[in-house]
N, C-alpha and C positions, 0 to 999 in steps of 0.2 A: 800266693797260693790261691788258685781256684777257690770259690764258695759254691754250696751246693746248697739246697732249700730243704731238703729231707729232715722231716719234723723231729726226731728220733738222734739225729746226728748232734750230738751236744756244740762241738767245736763250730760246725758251721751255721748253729743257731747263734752263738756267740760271735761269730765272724759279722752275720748280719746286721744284729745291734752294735757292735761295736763302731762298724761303719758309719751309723748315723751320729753325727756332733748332736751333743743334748746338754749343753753347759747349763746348769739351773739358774732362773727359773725354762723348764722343757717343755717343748710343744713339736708334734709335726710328725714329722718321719718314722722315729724312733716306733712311737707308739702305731703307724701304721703299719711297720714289720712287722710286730709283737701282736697286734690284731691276725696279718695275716698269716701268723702261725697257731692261730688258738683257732679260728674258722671253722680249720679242716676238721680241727679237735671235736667239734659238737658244742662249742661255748659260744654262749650267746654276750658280745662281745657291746660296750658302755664306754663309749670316751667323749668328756665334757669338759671344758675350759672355763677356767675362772680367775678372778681374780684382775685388778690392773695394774700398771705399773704402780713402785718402781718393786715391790715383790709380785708382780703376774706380768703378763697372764701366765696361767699355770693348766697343763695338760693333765688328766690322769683319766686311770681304766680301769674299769669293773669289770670283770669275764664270772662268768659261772655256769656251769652245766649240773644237770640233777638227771640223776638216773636213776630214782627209786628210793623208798623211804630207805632214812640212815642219817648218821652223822654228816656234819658241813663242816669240813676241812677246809681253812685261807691260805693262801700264800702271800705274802705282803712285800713287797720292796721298791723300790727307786729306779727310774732310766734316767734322772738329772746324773749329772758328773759336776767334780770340780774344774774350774778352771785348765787347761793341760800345764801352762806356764811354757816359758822356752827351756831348751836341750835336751829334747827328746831325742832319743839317737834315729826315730821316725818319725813319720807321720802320726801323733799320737789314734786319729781315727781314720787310721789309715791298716786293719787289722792285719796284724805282722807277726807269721811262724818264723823264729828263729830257736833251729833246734829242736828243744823242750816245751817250750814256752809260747806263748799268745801273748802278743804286748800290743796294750792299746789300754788309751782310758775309760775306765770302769769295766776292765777286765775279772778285777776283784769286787772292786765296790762299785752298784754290783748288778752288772749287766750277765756276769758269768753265771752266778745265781741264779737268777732269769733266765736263760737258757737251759740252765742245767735240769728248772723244774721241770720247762714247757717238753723238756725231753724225756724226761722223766712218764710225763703223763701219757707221751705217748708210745710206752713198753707196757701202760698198766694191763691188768686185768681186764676182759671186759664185763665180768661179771659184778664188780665192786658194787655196791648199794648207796646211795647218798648226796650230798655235794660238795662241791669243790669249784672255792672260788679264787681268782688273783686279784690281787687291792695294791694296784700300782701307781704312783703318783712323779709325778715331774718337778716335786717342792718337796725334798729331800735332805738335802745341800745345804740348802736356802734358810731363811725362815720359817717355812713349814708350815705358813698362816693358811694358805690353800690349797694343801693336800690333800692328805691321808684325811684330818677333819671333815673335810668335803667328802670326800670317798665315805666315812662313816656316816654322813648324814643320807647321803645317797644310796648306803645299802638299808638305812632307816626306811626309806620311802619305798624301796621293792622288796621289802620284810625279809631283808637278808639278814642274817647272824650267824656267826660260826661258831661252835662248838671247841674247836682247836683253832689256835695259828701259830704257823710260823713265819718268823724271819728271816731272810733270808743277806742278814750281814754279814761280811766277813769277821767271824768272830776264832777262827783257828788260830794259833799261835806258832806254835812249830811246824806242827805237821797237818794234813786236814785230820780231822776231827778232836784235836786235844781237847777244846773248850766248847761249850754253850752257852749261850747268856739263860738264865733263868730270871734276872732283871737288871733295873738300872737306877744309880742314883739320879735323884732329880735334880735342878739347877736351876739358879735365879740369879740376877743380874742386878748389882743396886747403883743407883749414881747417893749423892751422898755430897749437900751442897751446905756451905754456911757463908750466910750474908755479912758483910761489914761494914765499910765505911772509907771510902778511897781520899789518899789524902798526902801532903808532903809527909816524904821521911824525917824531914830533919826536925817539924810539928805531931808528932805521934798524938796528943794530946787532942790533934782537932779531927783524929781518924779514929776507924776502930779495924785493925787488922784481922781479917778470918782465917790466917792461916796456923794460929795457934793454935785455935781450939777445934779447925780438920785436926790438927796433927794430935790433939788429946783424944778427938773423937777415933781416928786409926790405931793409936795406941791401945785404946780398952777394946775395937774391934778383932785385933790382933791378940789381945790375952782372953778372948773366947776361947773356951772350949765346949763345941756343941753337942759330944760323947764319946764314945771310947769302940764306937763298932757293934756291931749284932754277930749271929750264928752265921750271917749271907753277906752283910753288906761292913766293908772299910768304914773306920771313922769319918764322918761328916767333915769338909774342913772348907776353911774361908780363907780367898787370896786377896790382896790388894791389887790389880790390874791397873788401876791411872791413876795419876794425881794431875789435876789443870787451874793455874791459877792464869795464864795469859797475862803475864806484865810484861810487857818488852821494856820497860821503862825500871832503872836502876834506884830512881828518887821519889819512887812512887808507892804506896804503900795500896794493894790492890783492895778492890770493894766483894769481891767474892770470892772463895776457893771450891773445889770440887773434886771428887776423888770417887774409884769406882771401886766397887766390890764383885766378884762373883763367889758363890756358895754351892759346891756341890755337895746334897744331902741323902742320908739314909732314909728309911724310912720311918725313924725316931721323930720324925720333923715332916711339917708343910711348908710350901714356898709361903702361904703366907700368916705360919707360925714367925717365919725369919724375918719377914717384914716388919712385922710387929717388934719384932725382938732390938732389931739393929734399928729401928724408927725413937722407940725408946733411948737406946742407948743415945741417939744422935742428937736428941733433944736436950738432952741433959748440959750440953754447948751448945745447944740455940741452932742446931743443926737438922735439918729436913730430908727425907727421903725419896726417891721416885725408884721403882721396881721393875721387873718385870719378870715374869715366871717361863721360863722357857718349857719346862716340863715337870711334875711331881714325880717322885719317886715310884717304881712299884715292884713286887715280888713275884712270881710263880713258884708257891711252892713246888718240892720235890715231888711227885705223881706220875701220873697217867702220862702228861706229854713227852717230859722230861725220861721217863723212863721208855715211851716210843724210840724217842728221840735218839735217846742212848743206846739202846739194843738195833735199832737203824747202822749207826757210827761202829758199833764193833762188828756185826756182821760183813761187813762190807771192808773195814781196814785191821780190824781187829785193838783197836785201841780203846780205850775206857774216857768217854770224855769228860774233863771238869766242869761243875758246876760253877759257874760265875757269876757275879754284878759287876765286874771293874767295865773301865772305861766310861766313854761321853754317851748321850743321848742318842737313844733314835727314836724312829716312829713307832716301835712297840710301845712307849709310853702311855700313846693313844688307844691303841687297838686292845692295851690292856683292862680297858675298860667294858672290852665285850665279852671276852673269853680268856682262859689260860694263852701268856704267849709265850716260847720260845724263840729265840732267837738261833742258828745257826746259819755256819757258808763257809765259803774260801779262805785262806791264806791270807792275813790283813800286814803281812810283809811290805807292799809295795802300794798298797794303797795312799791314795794322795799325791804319792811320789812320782817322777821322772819315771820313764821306761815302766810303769804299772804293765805287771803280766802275770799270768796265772799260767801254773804248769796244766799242759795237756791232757793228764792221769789225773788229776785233782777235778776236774773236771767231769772225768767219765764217770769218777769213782762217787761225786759228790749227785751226779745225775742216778747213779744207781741207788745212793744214801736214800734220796728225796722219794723215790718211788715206791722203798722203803717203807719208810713213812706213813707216806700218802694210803696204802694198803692196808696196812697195822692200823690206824688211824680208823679207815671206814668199814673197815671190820668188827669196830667196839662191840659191843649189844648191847 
């Protein structure tokens, strides 16, 4: 199918990102389409690279236009994709109408998103008051060490802050608009090491094995319980992900064990409340910790956005959407530290997946949702 440039056209904005390859960590292309659709917009348009291997370099863009005192509206999301993998039944970024449907990677997550705002913005009003900015990053996917971070230090330095944001992940479940995020549990990472003493098996006496007192130390970390849930957020809970003792050797009694944890928490807990906690526990067998905090938990209460947000989604589909925290991390973690944030977007059916595609109508409808929004939003007083 033909691609066409018309700012306004959701589908063929979405055609054009989709075409660029942006496997994280992104840089290049992607983000020069996405400039050269905010341009025409009136948005004064920021893309700066950072970072090095083997998580950079990393692309991202700051767009903002101001038309008059008022509220400062963000829109925040991702041009990285994951990997496509093989058996796509196409060209994963090779952007493909079959049907109903638009299939290509990060149709969902979430190039379509992207599109749906940048067309969005341009049905608005033109009398709206205020600004509105996009906080888009190429370290999404990835790590995440230089993105969105960056982006916020960056809008530090041209005294940018929003008022609202959203996100624009695919947080729908059935249909478009069933769900919202209003937040997310946080998540930490532990490795979880006890030293020993390597030595013959058949001489236990001249060694000191650590794979006992891992397995006492995973024992008590497994009869944690770190609470029972809130009014918003699922009980906190801890998985066991590795166990590595490296013996290829059957008569050998190894000199170290290792084992890993990850913890995703409400916001009863800090990442580095848990540290503390399982650091403790692990000493107790002579066993030591190393962490790392992927993100803290955080809320948006029910409000102002949340209720934007909400009367957006029924007007437009007629559906009343859920209020959520489930699922994994994204970059509103971050950005919750500026403003209330919201989460919504597309259909998280096919994302990550083979054949990722997002229906056409989902699309239009999520392009009309946003502008929505966007209106309501710079309307406040």
């Amino acid at each position: 199918m033909s691609m066409t440039s018309t700012n306004d056209d959701v589908v063929a904005l979405a055609q054009r990102l989709l075409a660029c390859p942006s496997v994280t960590p992104a840089t290049g292309a992607v983000f020069a389409e996405l400039e050269a659709m905010l341009a025409p917009l009136g948005f004064t348009v920021d893309r700066f690279i950072v970072g090095e291997a083997p998580d950079g370099p990393v692309e991202n863009l700051l767009a903002w236009r101001t038309t008059g005192a008022g509220p400062h509206f963000a829109f925040a999301g991702h041009l990285d994709v994951v990997p496509p993998g093989a058996g796509w039944s196409s060209d994963p970024f090779a952007p493909d109408i079959r049907g109903d449907l638009l299939y290509g990677r990060g149709a969902v997550d979430m190039k379509g998103a992207i599109a749906a705002f940048v067309a969005a913005l341009a049905v608005l009003p033109d009398d709206l008051p205020g600004t509105i900015s996009l906080i888009i990053t190429g370290d999404e996917e990835g790590p995440a060490i230089f993105g969105t971070l960056a982006l916020m230090e960056r809008m530090a330095t041209r005294g940018l802050r929003p008022d609202l944001c959203l996100v624009g992940e695919p947080t729908s479940s059935q249909r478009l608009g069933d769900v919202m995020k209003i937040g997310r549990r946080g998540s930490v990472n532990m490795w979880i090491s006890v030293a020993g003493s390597q030595g013959h098996v058949a001489y236990p006496h001249l060694a000191d094995n650590p794979i006992p007192r891992l397995v006492r130390i995973l024992t008590a970390v497994e009869a944690e319980i770190l609470d029972e849930g809130t009014d918003w957020f699922q009980p906190s809970n801890i998985e066991i992900t590795d166990i590595e003792v490296g013996n290829a050797a059957h008569n050998v009694i190894p000199g170290k064990a290792t084992a890993r944890i990850s913890i995703r928490f409400n916001d009863q807990h800090s990442g580095a409340s848990l540290i503390d906690r399982i650091t403790r526990l692990a000493a107790q067998e002579g066993g030591t910790v190393d962490a790392r905090i992927s993100g803290e938990s955080f809320l948006t209460a029910p409000g102002v956005l949340s209720d934007i947000v909400g009367a957006a989604i029924r007007d437009v589909t007629g559906v009343d959407a859920e209020l959520s925290t489930t699922g994994g991390t994204s970059d509103a973690r971050f950005l919750s530290r500026l403003c209330p944030v919201v989460e919504f977007g597309l259909n998280n059916a096919t994302m990550h997946k083979l054949d990722e595609a997002v229906a056409l109508q989902d699309l239009r409808d999520l392009q009309s949702i946003y502008a929505h929004i966007v209106e309501r939003a710079l309307r406040l007083s």
